[in-house]
Each structure stands twice: as structure tokens, then as C-alpha cells.
N, CA, C, O and CB atoms as a CASP TS submission, in Angstrom:
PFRMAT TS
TARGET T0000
AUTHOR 0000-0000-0000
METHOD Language model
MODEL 1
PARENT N/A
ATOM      1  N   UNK     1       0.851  -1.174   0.000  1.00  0.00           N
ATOM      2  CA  UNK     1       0.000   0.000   0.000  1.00  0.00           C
ATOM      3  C   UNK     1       0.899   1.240   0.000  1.00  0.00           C
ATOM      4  O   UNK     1       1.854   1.531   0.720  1.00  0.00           O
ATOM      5  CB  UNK     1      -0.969  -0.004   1.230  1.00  0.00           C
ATOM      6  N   UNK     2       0.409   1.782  -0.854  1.00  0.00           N
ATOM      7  CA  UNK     2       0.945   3.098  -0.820  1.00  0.00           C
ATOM      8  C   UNK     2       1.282   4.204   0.516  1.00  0.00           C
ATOM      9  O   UNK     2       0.249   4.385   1.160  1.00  0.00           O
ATOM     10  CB  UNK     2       0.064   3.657  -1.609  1.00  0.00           C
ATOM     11  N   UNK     3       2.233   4.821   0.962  1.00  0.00           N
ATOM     12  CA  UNK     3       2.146   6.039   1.706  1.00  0.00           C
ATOM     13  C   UNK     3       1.338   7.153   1.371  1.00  0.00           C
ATOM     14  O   UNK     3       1.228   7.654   0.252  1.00  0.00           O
ATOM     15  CB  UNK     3       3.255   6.497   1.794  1.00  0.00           C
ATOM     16  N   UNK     4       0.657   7.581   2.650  1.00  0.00           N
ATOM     17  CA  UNK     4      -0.230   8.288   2.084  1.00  0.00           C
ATOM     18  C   UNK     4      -0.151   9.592   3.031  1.00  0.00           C
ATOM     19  O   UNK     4      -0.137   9.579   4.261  1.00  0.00           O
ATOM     20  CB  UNK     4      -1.596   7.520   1.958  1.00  0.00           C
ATOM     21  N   UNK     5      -0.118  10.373   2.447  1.00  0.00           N
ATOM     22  CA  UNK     5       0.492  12.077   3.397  1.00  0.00           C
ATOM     23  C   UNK     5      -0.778  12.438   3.873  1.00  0.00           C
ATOM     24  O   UNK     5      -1.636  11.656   3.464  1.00  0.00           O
ATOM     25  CB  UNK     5       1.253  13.721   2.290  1.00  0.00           C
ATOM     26  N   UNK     6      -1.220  13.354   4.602  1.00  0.00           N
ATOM     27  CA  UNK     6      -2.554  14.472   5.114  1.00  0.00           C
ATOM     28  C   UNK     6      -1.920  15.656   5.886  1.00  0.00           C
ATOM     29  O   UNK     6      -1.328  15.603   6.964  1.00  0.00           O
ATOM     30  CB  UNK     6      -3.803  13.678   6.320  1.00  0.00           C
ATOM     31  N   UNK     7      -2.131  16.566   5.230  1.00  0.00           N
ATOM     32  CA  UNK     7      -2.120  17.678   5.824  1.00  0.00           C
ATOM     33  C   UNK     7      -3.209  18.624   6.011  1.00  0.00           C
ATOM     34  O   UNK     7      -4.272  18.803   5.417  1.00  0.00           O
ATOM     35  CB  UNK     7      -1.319  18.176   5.351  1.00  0.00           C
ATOM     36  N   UNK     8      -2.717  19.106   6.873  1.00  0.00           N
ATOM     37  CA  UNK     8      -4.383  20.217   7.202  1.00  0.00           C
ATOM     38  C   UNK     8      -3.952  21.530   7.621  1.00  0.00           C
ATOM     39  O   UNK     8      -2.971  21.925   8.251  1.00  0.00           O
ATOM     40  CB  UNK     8      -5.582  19.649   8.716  1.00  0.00           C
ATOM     41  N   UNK     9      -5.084  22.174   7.033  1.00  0.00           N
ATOM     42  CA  UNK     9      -4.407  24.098   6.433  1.00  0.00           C
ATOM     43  C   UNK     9      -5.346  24.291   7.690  1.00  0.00           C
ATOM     44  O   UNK     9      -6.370  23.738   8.092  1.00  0.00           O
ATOM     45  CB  UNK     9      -4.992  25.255   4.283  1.00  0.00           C
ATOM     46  N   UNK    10      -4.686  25.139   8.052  1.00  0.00           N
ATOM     47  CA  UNK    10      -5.087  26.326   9.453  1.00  0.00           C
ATOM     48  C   UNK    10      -5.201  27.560   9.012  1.00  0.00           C
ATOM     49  O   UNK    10      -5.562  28.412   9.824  1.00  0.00           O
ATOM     50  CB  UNK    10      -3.941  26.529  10.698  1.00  0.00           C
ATOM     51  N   UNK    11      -4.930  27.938   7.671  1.00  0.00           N
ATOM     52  CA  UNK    11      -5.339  29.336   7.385  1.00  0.00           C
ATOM     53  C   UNK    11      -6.823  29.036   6.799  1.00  0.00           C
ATOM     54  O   UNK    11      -7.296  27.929   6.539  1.00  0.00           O
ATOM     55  CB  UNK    11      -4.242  30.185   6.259  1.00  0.00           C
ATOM     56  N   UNK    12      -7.459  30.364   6.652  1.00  0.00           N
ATOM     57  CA  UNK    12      -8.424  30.216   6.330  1.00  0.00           C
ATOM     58  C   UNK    12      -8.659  31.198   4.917  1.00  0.00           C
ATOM     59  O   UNK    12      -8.039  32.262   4.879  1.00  0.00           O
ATOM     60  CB  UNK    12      -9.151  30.351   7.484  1.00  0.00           C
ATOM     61  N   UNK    13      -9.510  30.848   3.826  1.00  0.00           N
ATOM     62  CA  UNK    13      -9.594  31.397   2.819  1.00  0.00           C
ATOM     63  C   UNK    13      -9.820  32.833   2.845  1.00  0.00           C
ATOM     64  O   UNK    13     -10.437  33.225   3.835  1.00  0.00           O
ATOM     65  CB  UNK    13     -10.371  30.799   2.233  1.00  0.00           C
ATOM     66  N   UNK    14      -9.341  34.039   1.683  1.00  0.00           N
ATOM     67  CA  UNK    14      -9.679  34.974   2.301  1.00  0.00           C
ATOM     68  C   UNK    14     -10.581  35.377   0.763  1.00  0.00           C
ATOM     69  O   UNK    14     -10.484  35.001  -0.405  1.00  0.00           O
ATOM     70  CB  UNK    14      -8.400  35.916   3.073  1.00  0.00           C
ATOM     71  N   UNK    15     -11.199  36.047   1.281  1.00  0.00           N
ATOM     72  CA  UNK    15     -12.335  36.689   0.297  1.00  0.00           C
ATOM     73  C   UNK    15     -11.145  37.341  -1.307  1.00  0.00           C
ATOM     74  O   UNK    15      -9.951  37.624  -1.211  1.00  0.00           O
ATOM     75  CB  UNK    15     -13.399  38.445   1.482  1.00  0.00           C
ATOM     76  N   UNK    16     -11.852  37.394  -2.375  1.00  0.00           N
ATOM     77  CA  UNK    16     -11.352  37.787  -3.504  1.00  0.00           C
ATOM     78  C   UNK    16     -11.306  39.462  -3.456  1.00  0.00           C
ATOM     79  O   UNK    16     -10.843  40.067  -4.424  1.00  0.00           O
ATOM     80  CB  UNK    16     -12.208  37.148  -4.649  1.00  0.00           C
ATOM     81  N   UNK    17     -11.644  39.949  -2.664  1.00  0.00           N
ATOM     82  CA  UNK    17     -11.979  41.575  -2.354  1.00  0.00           C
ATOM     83  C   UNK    17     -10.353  41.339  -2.040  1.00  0.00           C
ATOM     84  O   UNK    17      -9.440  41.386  -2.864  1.00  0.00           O
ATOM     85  CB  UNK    17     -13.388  42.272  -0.854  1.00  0.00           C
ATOM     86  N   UNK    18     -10.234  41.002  -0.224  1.00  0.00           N
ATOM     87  CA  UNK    18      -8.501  40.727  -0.052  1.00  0.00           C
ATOM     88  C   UNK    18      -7.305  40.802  -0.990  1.00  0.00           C
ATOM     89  O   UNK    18      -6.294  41.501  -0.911  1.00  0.00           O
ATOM     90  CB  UNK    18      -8.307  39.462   0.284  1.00  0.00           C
ATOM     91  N   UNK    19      -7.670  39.927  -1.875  1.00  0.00           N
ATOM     92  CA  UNK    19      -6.400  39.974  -3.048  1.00  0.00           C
ATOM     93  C   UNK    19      -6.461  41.055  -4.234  1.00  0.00           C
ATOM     94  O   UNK    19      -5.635  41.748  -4.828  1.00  0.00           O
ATOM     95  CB  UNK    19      -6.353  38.496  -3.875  1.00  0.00           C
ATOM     96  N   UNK    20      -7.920  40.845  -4.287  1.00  0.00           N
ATOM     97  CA  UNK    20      -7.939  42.194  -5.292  1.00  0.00           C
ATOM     98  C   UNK    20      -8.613  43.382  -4.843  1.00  0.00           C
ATOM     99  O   UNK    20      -9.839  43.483  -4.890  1.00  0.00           O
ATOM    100  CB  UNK    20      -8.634  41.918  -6.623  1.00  0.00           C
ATOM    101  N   UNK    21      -7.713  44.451  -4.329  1.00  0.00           N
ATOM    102  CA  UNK    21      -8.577  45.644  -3.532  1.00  0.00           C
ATOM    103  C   UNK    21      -9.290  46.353  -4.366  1.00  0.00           C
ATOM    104  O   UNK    21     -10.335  46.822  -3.915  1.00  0.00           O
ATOM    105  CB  UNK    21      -7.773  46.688  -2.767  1.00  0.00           C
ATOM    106  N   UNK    22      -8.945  46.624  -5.760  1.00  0.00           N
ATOM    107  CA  UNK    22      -9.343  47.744  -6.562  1.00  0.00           C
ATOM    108  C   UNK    22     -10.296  47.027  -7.542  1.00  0.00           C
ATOM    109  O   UNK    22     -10.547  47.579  -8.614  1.00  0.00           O
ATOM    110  CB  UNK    22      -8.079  48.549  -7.276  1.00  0.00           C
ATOM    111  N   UNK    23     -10.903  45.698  -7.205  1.00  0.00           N
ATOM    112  CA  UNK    23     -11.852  45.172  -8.113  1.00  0.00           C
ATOM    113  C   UNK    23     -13.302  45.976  -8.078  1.00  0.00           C
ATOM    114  O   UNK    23     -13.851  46.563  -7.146  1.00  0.00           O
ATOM    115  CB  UNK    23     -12.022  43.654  -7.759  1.00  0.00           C
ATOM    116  N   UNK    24     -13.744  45.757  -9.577  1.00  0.00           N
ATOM    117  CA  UNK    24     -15.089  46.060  -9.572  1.00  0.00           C
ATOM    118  C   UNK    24     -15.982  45.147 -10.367  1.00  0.00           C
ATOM    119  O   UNK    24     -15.489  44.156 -10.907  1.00  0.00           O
ATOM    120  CB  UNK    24     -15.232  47.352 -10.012  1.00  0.00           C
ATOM    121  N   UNK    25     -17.463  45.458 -10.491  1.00  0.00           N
ATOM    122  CA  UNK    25     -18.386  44.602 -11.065  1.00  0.00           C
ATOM    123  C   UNK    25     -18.048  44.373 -12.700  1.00  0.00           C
ATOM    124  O   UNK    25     -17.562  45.292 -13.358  1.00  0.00           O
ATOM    125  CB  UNK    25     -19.832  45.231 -10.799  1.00  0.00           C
ATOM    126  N   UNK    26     -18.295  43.310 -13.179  1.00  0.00           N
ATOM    127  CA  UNK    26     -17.810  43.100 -14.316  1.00  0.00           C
ATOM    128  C   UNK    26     -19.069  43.863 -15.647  1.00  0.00           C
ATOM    129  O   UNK    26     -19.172  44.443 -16.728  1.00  0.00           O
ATOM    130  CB  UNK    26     -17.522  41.357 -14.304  1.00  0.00           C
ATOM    131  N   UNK    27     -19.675  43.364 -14.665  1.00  0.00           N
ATOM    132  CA  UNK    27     -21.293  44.853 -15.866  1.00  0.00           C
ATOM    133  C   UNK    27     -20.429  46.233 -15.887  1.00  0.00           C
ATOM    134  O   UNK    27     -20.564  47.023 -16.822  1.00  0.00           O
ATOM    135  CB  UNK    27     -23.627  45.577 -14.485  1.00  0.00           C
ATOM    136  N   UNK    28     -19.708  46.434 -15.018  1.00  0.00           N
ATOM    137  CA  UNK    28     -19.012  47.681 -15.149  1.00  0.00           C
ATOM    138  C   UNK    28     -17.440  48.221 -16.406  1.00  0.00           C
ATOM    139  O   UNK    28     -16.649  49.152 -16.563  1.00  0.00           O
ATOM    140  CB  UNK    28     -18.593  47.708 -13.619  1.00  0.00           C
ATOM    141  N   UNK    29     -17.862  46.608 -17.124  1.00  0.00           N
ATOM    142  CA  UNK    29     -16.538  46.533 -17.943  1.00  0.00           C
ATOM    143  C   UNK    29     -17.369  46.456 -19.490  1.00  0.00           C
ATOM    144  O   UNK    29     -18.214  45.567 -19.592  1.00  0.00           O
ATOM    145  CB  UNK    29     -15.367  44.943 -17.475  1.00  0.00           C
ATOM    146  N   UNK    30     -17.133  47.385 -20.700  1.00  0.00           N
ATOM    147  CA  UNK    30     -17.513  47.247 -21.773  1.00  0.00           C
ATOM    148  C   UNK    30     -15.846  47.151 -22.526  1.00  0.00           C
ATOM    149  O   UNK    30     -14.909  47.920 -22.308  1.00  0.00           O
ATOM    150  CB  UNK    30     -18.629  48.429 -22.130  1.00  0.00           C
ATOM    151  N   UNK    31     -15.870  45.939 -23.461  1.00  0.00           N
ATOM    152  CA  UNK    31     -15.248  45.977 -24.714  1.00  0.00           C
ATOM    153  C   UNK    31     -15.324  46.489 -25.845  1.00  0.00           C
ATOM    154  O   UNK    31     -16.119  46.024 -26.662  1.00  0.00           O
ATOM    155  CB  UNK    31     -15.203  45.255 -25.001  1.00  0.00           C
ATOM    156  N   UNK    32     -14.600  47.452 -26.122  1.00  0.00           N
ATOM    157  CA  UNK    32     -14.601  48.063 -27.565  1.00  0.00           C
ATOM    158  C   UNK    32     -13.949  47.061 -28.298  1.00  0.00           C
ATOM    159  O   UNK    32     -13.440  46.038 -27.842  1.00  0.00           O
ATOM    160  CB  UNK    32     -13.852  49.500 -27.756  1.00  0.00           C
ATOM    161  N   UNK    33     -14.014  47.544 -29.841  1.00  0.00           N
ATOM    162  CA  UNK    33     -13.520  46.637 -30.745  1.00  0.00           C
ATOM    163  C   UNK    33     -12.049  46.373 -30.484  1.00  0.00           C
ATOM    164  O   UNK    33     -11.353  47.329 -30.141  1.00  0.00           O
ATOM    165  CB  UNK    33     -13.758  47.115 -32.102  1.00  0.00           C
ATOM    166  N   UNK    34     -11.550  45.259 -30.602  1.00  0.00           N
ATOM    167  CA  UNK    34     -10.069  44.844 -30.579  1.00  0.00           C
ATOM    168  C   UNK    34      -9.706  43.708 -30.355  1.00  0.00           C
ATOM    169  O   UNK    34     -10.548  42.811 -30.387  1.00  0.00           O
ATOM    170  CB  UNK    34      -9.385  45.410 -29.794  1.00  0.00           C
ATOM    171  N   UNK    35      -8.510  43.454 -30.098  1.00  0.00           N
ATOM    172  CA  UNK    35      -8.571  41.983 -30.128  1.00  0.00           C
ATOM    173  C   UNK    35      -9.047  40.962 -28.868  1.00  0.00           C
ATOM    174  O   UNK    35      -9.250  39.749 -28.930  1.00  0.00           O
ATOM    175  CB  UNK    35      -7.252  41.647 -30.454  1.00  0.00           C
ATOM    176  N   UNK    36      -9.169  41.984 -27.553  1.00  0.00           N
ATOM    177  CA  UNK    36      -9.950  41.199 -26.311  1.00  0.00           C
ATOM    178  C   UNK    36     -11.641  41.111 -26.908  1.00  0.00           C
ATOM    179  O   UNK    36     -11.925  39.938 -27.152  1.00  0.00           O
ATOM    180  CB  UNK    36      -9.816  42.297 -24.549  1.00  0.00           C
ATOM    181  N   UNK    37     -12.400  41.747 -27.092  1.00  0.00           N
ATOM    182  CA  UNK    37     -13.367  41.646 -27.985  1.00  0.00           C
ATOM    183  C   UNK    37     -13.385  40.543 -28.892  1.00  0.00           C
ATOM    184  O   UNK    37     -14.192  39.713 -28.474  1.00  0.00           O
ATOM    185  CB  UNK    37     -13.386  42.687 -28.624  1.00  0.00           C
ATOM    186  N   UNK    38     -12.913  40.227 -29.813  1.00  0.00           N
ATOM    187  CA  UNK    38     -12.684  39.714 -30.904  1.00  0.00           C
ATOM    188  C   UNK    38     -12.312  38.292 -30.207  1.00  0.00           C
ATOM    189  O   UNK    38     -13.077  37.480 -30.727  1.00  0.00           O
ATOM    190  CB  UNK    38     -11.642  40.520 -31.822  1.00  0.00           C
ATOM    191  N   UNK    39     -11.624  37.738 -29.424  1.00  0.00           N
ATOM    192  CA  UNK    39     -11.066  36.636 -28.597  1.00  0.00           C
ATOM    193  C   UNK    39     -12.033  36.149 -27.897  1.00  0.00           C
ATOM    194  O   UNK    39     -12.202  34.937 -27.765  1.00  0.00           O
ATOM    195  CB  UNK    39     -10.012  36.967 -27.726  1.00  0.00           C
ATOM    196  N   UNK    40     -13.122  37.457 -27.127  1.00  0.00           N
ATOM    197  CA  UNK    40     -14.437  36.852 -26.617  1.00  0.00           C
ATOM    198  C   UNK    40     -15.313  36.531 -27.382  1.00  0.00           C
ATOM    199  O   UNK    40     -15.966  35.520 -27.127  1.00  0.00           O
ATOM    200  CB  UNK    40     -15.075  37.528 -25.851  1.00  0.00           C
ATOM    201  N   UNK    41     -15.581  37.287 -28.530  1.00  0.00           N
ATOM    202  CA  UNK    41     -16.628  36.940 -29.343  1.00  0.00           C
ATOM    203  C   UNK    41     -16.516  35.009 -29.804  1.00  0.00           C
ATOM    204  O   UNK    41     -17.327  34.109 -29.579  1.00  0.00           O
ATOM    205  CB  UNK    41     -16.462  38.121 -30.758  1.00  0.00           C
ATOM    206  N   UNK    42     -15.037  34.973 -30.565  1.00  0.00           N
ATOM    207  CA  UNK    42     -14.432  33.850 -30.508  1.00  0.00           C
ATOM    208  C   UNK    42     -14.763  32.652 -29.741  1.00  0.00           C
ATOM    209  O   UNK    42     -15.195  31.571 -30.140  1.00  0.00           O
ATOM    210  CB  UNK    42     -13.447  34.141 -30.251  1.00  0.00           C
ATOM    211  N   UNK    43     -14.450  33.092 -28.450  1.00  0.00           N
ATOM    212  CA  UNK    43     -15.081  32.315 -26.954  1.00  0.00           C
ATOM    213  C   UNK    43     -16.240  31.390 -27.134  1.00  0.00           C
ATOM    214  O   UNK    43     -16.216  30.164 -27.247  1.00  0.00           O
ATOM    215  CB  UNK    43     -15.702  33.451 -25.823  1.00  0.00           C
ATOM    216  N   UNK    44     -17.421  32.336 -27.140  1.00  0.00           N
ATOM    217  CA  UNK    44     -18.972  32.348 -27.033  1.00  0.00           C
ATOM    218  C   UNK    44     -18.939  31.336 -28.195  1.00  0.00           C
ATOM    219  O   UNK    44     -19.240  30.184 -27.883  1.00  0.00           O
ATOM    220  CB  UNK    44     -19.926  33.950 -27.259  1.00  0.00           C
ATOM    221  N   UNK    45     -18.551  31.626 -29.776  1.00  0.00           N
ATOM    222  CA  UNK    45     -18.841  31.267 -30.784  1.00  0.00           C
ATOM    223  C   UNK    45     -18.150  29.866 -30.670  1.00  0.00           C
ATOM    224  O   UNK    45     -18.721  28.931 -31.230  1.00  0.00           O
ATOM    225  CB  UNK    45     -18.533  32.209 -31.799  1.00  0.00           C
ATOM    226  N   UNK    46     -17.305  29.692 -30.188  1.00  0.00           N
ATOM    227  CA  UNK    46     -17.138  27.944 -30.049  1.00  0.00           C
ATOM    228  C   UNK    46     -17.563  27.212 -29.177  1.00  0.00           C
ATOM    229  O   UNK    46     -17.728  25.996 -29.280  1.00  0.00           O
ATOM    230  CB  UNK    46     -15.987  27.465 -29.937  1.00  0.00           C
ATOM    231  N   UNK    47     -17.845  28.100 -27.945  1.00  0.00           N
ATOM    232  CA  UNK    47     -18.097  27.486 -26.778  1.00  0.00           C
ATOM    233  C   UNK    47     -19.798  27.102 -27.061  1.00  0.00           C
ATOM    234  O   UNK    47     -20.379  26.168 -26.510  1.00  0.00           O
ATOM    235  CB  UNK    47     -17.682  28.542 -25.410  1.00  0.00           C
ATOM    236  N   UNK    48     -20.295  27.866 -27.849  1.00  0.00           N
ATOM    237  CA  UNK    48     -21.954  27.538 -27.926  1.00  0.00           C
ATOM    238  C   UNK    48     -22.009  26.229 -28.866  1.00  0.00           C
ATOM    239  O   UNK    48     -22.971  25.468 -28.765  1.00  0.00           O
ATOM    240  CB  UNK    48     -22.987  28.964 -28.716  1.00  0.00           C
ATOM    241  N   UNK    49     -20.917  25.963 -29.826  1.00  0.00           N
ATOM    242  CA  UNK    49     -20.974  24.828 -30.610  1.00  0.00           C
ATOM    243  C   UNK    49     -20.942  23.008 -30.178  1.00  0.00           C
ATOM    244  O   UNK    49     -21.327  22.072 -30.879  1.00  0.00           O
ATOM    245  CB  UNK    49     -19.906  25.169 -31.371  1.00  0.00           C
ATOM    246  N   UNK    50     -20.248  22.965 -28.572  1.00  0.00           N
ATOM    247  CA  UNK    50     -20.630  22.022 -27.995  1.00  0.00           C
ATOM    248  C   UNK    50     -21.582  21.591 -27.744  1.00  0.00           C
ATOM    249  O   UNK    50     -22.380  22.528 -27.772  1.00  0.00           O
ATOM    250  CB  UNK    50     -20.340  21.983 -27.375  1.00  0.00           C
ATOM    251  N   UNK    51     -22.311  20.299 -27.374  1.00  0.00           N
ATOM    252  CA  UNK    51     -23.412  19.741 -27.260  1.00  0.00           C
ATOM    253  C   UNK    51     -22.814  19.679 -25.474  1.00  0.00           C
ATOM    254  O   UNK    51     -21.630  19.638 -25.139  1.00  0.00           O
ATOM    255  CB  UNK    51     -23.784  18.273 -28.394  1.00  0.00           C
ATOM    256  N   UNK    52     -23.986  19.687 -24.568  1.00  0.00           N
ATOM    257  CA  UNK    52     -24.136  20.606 -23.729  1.00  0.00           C
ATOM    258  C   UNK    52     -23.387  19.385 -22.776  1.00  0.00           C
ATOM    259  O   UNK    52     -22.420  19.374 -22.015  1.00  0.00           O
ATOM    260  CB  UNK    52     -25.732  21.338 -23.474  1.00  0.00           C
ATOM    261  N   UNK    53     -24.807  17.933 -23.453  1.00  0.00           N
ATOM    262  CA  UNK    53     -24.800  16.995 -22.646  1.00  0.00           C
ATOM    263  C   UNK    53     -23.249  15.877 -22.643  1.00  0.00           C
ATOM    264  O   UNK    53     -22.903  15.049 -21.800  1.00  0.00           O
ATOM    265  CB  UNK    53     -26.158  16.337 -23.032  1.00  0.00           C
ATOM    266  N   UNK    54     -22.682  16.229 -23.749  1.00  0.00           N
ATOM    267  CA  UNK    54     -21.353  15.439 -23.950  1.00  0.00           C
ATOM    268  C   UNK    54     -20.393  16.575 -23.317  1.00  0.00           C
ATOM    269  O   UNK    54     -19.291  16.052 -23.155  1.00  0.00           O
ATOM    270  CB  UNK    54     -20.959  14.981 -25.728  1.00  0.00           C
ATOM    271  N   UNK    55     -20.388  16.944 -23.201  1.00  0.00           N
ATOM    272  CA  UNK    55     -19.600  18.040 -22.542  1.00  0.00           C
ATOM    273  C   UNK    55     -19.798  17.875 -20.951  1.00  0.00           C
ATOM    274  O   UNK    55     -18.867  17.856 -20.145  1.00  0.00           O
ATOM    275  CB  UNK    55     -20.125  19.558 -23.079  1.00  0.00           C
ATOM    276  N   UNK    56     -20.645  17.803 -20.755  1.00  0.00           N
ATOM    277  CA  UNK    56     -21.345  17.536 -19.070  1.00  0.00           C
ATOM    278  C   UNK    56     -20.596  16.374 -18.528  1.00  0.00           C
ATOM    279  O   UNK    56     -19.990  16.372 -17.456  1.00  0.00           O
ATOM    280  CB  UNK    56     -23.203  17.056 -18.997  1.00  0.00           C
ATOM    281  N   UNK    57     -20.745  14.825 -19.839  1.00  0.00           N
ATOM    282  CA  UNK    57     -20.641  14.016 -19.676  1.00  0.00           C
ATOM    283  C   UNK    57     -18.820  13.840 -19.178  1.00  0.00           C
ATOM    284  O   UNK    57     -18.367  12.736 -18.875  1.00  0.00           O
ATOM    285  CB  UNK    57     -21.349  13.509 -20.700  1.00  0.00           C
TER
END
């Protein structure tokens, strides 16, 4: 049988605010034309071409 390690974290997670102080809502972010635009559009357009349930699977 294998050795088998366990460790256990005593810190505790800290909120995404913590790491990122200067974050904001993402509705608060519009893309103009360019290539981040263009990369998302990209995104959507392949990502909608999967079948939902093989993908799940």
C-alpha cells in the first residue's frame, strides 16, 4: 500500500476583495472593438458549438 500524506491548512480562505482591492463589477466593464473583444466573441462562438450533454458528460 501506498504512503499516504494528510495535511491540514489552518489558514483560512480569504475573500477575492482581499487579493484584489481595486476590483469592480464586471457589468461595469464594456469591450470596444479589438482583439480582447474579438477573442471573446471567438469564446462564445465555439463554446456555444458544444453539445451541452457530452460536454457535461
Amino acid at each position: 500500500m501506498a504512503n499516504m500524506m494528510l495535511f491540514a491548512c489552518t489558514t483560512t480562505l480569504k475573500e477575492s476583495k482581499d487579493y484584489y482591492p481595486g476590483q469592480f463589477p464586471l457589468e461595469d466593464v464594456l469591450l470596444l472593438d479589438g482583439p480582447f473583444k474579438r477573442a471573446r466573441d471567438l469564446n462564445i462562438e465555439v463554446l456555444l458549438k458544444f453539445n451541452v450533454d457530452c460536454f457535461l458528460h
